[in-house]
N, C-alpha and C positions, 0 to 999 in steps of 0.2 A: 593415489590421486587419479591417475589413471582410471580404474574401478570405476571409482565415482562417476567421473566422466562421461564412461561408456553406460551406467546407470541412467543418466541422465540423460546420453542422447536415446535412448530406447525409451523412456516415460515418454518423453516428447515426443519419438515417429510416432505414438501408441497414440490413435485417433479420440478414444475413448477417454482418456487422459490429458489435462490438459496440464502443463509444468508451472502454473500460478498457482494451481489448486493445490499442489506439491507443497510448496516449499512457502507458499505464503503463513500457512500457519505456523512455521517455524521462525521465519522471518520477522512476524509481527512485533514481536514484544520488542524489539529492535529500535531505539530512540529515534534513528531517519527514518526506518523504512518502515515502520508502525505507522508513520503520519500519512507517508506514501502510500500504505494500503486504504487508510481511514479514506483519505479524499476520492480515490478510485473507486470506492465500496461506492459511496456518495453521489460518486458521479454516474456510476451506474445505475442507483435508485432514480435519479432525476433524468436517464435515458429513458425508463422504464417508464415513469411519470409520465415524461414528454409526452411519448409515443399513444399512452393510454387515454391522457387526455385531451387528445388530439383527435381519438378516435371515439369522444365521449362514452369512455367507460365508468360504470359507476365510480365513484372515489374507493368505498370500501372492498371493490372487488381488483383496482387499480393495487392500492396497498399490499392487499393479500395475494398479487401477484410479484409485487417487489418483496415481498418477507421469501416467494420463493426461488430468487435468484441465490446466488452463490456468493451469499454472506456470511459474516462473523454471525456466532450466535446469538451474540447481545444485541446485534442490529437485528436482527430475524426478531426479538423478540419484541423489540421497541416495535417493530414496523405493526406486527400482529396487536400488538397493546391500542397502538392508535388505530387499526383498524377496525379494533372492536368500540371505542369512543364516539367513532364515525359512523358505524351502526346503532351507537346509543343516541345520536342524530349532535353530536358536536361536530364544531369546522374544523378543517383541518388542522387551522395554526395551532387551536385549541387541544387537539389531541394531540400534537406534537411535542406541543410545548413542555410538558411534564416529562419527558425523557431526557436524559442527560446524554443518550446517545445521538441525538442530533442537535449543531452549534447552531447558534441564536441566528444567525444571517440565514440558513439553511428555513427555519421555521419562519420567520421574518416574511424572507421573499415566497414561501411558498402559502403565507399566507393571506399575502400581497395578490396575490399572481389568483389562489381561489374569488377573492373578494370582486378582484376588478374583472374575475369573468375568462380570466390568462392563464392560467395553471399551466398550459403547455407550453405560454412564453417566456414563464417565471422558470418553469424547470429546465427549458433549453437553454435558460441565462447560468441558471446555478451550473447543469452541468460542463458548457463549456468555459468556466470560470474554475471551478475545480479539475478539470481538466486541464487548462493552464496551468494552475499551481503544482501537478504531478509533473509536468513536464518540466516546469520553471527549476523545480524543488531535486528531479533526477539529476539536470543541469548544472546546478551549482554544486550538488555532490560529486558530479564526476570531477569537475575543476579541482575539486580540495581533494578529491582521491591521488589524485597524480603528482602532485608534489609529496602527499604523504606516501604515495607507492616510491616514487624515487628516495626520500629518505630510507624508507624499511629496506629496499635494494643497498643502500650504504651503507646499512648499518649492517648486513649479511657479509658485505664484501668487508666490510673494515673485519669481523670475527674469524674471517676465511685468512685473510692476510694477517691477522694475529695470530690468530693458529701456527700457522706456517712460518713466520717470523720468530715465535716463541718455542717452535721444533728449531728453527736453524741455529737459534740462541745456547738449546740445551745441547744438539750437537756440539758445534762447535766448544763450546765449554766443557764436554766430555775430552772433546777430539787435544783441550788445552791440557787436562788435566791428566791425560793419560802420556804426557808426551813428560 
């Protein structure tokens, strides 16, 4: 454990490396923290957005900037897929919408936010909304972690003091049977 540890504190001083990069994709497949990453991915595409479309960058050049942040490869690919639709001269919602990697609200407002002219109000909405919900969603895990850490601590201590209990048992029943 140790080991580990000290692995982990050297990735992270190491500038070059960043400890999300690390261990998220191990992490993923993980029924909470898969969702945790999904909405993070999310919220960083819609940072991405914001920023570009605020800065009125093309849409298809905007995309092809978020396909190259530091995503899943399914998202990278969806992103790339709709960017090339967007070049084919479809709207955004429209080239979103056929991917299964981005959820309906997600395509929705963003194609709300194209329409009305707001793209960079629509994405500062979605990402601090997903942004919330990684916070809200670490939150309530920690809460159910610590009753479940305190059980698993009980149930260590109850096998310790079995252990020990079940030695003094067979002692003493030696200590009977030799007498």
């Amino acid at each position: 454990v140790l080991i580990v540890f000290k692995l982990v504190r050297r990735i992270a001083n190491n500038r070059g490396v960043q400890i999300h990069h690390v261990f998220a994709p191990m992490l993923a497949p993980l029924p909470i923290i898969g969702t945790f990453a999904v909405k993070s991915h999310l919220a960083s595409v819609c940072a991405v957005l914001e920023r570009l479309a605020a800065a009125n960058v093309p849409l298809n050049e905007a995309l092809r900037d978020c396909a190259a942040l530091h995503v899943p490869g399914g998202l990278r690919r969806a992103l790339l897929r709709a960017q090339a639709r967007v070049e084919q001269g479809q709207a955004l919602g429209d080239a979103l919408r056929p991917e299964r990697a981005f959820p309906r609200s997600f395509v929705t407002m963003l194609a709300l936010g194209e329409a009305s002219g707001k793209l960079d109000e629509a994405a500062r909405h979605l990402r601090a909304m997903y942004e919330q919900q990684v916070i809200s969603n670490i939150r309530m895990t920690l809460d159910i972690a610590g009753p479940i850490g305190v059980l698993g601590l009980g149930a260590v201590a109850l096998a310790v003091y079995g252990g020990i209990f079940a030695a003094l048992v067979s002692i003493s029943d030696a200590f009977l049977n030799s007498m």
